[in-house]
Structures are given as structure tokens and as C-alpha cells.
VEXMARVEX-618494 format. One record per residue: residue in one letter; x, y negated, z negated of N, C-alpha, C in turn. Coordinates in steps of 0.02 Angstrom, whole numbers, plus 50000, padded with zeros to 5 digits. Each point is the difference from the previous one (the first is absolute). Layout:
// residues N
AXYZXYZXYZ...
//
This chain:
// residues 122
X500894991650307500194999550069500615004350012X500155000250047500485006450028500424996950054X500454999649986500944998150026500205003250025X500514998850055500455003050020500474994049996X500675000649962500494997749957500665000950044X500464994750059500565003250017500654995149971X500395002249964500614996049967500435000050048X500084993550032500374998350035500854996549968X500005002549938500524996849971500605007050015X500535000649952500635001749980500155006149954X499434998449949499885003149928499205003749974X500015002549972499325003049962499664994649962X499434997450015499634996249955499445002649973X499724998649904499695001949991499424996149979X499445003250018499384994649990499395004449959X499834998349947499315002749987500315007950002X500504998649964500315009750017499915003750016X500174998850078500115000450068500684999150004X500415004450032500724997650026499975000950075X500114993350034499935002150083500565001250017X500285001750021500675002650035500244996850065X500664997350005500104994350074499785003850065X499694997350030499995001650064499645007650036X499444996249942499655006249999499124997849985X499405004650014499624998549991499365003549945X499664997849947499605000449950499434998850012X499655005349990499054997949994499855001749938X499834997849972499594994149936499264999649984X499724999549936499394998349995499904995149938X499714994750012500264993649952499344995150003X499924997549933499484996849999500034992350043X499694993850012500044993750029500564997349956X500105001049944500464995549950500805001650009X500005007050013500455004749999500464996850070X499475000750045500214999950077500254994349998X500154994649967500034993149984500844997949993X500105007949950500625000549968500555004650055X499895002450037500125004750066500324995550052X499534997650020500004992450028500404995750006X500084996849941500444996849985500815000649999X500215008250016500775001149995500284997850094X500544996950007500024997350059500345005850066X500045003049964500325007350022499365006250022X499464997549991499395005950008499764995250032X499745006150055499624999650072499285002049971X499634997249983499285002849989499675001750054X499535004750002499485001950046499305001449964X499324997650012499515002149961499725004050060X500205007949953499575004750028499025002049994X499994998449935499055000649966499824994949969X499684996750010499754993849975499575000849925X500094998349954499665001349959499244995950006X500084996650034499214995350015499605008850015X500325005450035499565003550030499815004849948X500365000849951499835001649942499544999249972X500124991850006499274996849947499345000850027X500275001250069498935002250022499925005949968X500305005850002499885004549978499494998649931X500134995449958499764999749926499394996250004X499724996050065499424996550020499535005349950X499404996750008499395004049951499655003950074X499715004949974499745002950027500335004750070X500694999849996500405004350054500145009049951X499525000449931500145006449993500625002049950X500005006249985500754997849975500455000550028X500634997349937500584998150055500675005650001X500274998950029500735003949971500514999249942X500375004549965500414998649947500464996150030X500124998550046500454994950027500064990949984X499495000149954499844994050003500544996049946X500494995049989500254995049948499574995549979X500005002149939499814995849957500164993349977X500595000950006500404991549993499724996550052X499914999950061499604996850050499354997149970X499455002649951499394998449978500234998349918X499454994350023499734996949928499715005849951X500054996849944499805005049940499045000050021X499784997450012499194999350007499775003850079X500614999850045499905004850069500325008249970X500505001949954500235005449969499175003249985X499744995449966499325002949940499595001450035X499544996250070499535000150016500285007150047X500565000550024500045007050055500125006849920X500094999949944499865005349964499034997949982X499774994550004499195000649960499655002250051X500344999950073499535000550084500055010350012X500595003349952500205006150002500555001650051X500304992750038500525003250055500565000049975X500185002649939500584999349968499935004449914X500335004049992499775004249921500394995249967X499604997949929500444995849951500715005049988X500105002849993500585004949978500594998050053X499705001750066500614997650059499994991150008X499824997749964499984992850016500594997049927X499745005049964500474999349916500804999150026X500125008950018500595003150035500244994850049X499664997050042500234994050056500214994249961X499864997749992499854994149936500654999049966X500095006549960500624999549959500725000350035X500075004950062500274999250041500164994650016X499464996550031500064993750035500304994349948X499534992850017500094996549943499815000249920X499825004949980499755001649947499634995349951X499624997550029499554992549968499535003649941X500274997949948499625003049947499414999049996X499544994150013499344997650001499765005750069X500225001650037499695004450051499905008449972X500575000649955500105006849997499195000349911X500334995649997499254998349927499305000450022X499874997250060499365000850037499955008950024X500605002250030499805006850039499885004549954X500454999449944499865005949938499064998649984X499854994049980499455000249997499354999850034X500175001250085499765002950048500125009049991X500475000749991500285008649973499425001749974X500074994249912499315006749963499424997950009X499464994650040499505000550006499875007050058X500645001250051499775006150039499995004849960X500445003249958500015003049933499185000849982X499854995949984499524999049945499235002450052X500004997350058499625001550038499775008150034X500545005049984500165006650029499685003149960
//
């Protein structure tokens, strides 16, 4: 989801290393968990600019493929797999996301071995 962040405090606060700066305003891109932690400082003015719900249609079945835009931390390890087994997603950029992201080893164990059956298939 996508923020716009205004610190209404005194001082520089830092979040998710991010430093907002007083009296000033930040746009942001942060998962539901993230936005949680944002949130919570009593000094930030949140605004939700992009909804990540609108995201998640994007990943519906049958809308085609999707954009590299997509977080992974948002999806389950079994919604990760089925958008690399459906082709709207290359195991390789889902690896690269992955580790980035939360780096869930049971996910990244599945994509490698989504990797070499495409491998194996070429």
C-alpha cells in the first residue's frame, strides 16, 4: 500500500528506515503489517494513497499477467506458487522478491524447485 506520511512532530523519526523529517511530508510504499507500525507513531498524519486490496485483484486468476509490482509478503506461500505454476510470475523474480522480502525459506525451497522443473522442461 502506498502512504503519504506527514510528521507533525519537532524531530526526525525513523521507521522501517525511513527518516521523516518534522513538518514535512513522505510517500511510502509498505506492506499491511508495515502500515501498522507507521500508524502507530502519534506524530504521523497517515494518508492511504493505493490500496493494496487493489493490488490483490490484480493477482485474481485469469486477469493475465501481472506486473513486477506485486509484494510478496502480502501472499501466502501457496498464492506465491500457484501465480509462478499459472506463469504470471518467473520463478527467478519471485526468488529475488522473496529474499528481499520476508525471505521464508520453505517458499524460496519450493521456487528453486519450480526453477529446475522449468529448467528441465526447455
Amino acid at each position: 500500500m502506498k502512504l503519504k506520511v506527514f510528521n507533525k512532530g519537532t524531530r526526525t523519526r525513523y521507521r522501517l528506515g525511513v527518516g521523516f523529517p518534522p513538518q514535512k511530508e513522505v510517500e511510502i510504499e509498505v506492506s499491511k503489517r508495515d502500515y501498522l507500525t507507521i500508524k502507530a507513531v502519534r506524530d504521523f498524519e497517515v494518508t492511504i494513497l493505493e490500496d493494496s486490496k487493489e493490488q490483490n485483484a490484480q493477482i485474481s486468476p485469469g486477469n493475465g499477467p501481472i506486473s513486477g509490482d506485486i509484494d510478496l509478503s502480502e501472499l501466502n506461500i501457496s498464492e506465491v506458487v500457484k501465480l509462478v505454476e499459472e506463469g504470471k510470475m518467473k520463478p527467478e523474480e519471485a526468488i529475488v522478491k522473496e529474499v528481499a522480502g520476508k525471505n521464508r525459506q520453505t517458499l524460496i525451497e519450493k521456487l528453486e524447485k519450480l526453477k529446475e522443473k522449468e529448467k528441465e522442461g526447455e
